[in-house]
N, C-alpha and C positions, 0 to 999 in steps of 0.2 A: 849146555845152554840153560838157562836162567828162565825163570816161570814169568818175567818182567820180560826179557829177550822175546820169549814166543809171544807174549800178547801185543808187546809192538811190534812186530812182525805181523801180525797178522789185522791188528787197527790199520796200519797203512794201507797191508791190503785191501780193508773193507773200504778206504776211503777211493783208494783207486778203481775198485768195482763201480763204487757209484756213479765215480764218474763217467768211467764207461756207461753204466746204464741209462745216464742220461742222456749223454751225448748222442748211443747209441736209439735212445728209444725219439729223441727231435728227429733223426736222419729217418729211421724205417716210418716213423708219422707220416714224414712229406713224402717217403717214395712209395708207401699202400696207397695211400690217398688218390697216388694217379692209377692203380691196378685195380683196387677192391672197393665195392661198396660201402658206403660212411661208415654201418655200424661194426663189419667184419672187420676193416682198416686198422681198427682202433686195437682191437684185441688182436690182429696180428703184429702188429708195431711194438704191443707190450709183450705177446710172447718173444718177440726176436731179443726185446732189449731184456730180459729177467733173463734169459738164457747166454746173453752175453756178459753180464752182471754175474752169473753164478759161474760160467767159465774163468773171467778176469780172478773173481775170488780164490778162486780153486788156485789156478796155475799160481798168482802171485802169492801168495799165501805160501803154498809149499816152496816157492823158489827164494821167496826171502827168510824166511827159517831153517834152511840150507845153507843160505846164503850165510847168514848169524852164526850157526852151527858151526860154519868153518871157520869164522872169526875169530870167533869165542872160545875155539877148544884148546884145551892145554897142547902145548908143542912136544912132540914125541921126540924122546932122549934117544 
């Protein structure tokens, strides 16, 4: 795999993180909001979504550099 291969591999990933963290960090907003007091709400909404943000990254990240990996390798004779 090519030094061009892993870093797109891994751009997408970061692009797909974010999305998750975003998405994920609107949803845990709205459902602290009804559990936790305003100012705890806020800091638990962003730990849930940075944590789901650094998950997404991780997994896809190594699955589509794998993924490339198997694309990309020479075919065994």
């Amino acid at each position: 795999m090519t030094a061009t291969n892993r870093v797109f591999a891994w751009t997408v990933a970061t692009g797909e993180s974010l999305v998750a963290f975003m998405v994920v960090w609107l949803l845990a907003a709205r459902l602290m909001d009804l559990f936790l007091v305003e100012p705890l709400s806020a800091v638990a909404a962003m730990a849930v979504a940075l944590a789901a943000g650094i998950l997404t990254i991780t997994v896809e990240g190594f699955r589509r550099s794998a993924q490339l990996r198997r694309v990309t390798s020479p075919p065994s004779a």
